[in-house]
C-alpha positions in Angstrom: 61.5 12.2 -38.4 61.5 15.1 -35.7 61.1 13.0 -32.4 60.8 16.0 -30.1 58.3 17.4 -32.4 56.7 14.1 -31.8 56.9 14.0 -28.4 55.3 17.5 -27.8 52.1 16.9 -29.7 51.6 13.3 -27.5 52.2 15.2 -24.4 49.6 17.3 -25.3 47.3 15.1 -26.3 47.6 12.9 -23.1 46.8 13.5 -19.6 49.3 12.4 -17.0 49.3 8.8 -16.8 48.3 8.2 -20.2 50.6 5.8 -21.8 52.6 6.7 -25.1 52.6 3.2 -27.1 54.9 2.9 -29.9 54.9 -0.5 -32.0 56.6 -2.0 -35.2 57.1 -5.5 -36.7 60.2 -6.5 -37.5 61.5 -9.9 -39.3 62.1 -12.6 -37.0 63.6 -16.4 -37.8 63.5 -15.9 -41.6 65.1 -19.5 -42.2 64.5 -23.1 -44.3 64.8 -23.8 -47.5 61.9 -21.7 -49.0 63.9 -18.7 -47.1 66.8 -20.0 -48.8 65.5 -19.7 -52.1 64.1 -16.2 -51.8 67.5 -15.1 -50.7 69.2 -16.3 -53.7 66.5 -14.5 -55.9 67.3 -11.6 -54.3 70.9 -12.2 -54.7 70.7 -12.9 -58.1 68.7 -9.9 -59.3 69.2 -7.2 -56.6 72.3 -8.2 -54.7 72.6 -4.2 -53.2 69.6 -5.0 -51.4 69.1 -8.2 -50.7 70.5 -8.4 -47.5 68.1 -5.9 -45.9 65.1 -7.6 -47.5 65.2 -10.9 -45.9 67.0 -11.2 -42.4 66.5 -11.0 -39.5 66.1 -8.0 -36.7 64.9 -9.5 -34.1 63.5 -7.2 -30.7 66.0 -4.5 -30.7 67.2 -3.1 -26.9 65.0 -0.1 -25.7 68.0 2.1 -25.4 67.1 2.3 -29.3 64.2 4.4 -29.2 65.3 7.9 -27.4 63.6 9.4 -24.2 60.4 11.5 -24.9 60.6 14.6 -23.4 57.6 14.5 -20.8 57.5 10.6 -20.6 59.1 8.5 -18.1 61.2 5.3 -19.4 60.3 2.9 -22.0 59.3 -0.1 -21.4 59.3 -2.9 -23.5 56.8 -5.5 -24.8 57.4 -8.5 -27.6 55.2 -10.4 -29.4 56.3 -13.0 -32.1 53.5 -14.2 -34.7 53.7 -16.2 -38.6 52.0 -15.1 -40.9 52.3 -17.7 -44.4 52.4 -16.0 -47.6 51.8 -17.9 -51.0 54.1 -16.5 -54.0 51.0 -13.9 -54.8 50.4 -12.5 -51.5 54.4 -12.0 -50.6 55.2 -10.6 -53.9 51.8 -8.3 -53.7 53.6 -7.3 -49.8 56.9 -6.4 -51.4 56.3 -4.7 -54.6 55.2 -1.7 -51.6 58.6 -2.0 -50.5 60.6 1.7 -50.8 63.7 -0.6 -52.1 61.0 -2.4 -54.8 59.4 1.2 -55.4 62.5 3.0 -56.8 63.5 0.4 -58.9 61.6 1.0 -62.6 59.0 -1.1 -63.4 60.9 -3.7 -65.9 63.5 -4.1 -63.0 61.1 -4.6 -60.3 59.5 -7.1 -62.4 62.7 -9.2 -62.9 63.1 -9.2 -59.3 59.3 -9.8 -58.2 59.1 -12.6 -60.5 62.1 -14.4 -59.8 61.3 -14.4 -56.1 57.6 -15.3 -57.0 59.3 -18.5 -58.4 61.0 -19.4 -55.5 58.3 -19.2 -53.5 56.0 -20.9 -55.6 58.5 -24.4 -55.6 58.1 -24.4 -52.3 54.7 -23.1 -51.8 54.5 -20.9 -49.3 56.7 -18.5 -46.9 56.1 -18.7 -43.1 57.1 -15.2 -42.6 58.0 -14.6 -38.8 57.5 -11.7 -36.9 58.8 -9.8 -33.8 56.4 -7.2 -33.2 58.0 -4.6 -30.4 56.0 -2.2 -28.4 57.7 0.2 -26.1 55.2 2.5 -23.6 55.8 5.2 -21.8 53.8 6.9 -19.2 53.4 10.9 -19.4 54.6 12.3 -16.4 
């Protein structure tokens, strides 16, 4: 990702004033026991990636995202939302996953449908998100 390349073809496009918005969800309180049992599918068929698959991020400081050149400060907006995925729709979500992608298709399999069991004693997934948005104004 070439940020300053980024940043020069936003400045262009914008007039001064105009607001550069960047936004991205992020997991939020991933926790109970349906959480619980996803986790320990993960852990029991793809323990290398397990922990960046189901924790949470949380809003992360706007010191994270650098400065654009031409752009004053960032500013920072959250927004937390649920979103409740059966077994189908979660598994459909993650199976797009770069970590699910490289794996071949008989391991993602294993992995998909051990989590799709988990889910499916429980029910459902409440996944919880923290979308971030961070502005900045084009000087």
């Amino acid at each position: 990702m070439n940020h300053e390349r980024g940043a020069a073809v936003a400045a262009r496009a914008l007039v001064p004033g105009g607001a550069l918005r960047l936004w991205w969800n992020m997991p939020g309180d991933l926790e109970g026991p349906a959480w619980e049992a996803v986790r320990a599918a993960y852990d029991a068929t793809e323990p290398e990636v397990a922990h960046l698959l189901v924790r949470s991020l949380g809003a992360q400081p706007e010191s994270n995202v650098p400065r654009a050149a031409g752009f004053g400060p960032w500013t920072t907006s959250t927004y937390e939302w649920v979103q409740r995925y059966s077994a189908d729709e979660f598994c459909a979500m993650a199976a797009t996953y770069s970590s699910h992608l490289i794996l071949d298709d008989v391991r993602r399999g294993e992995v998909l449908n051990a989590v799709h069991e988990a889910i499916t004693r429980h029910g459902h997934v409440d996944y919880h998100y923290v979308t971030q948005m961070v502005t900045a104004q084009r000087d």
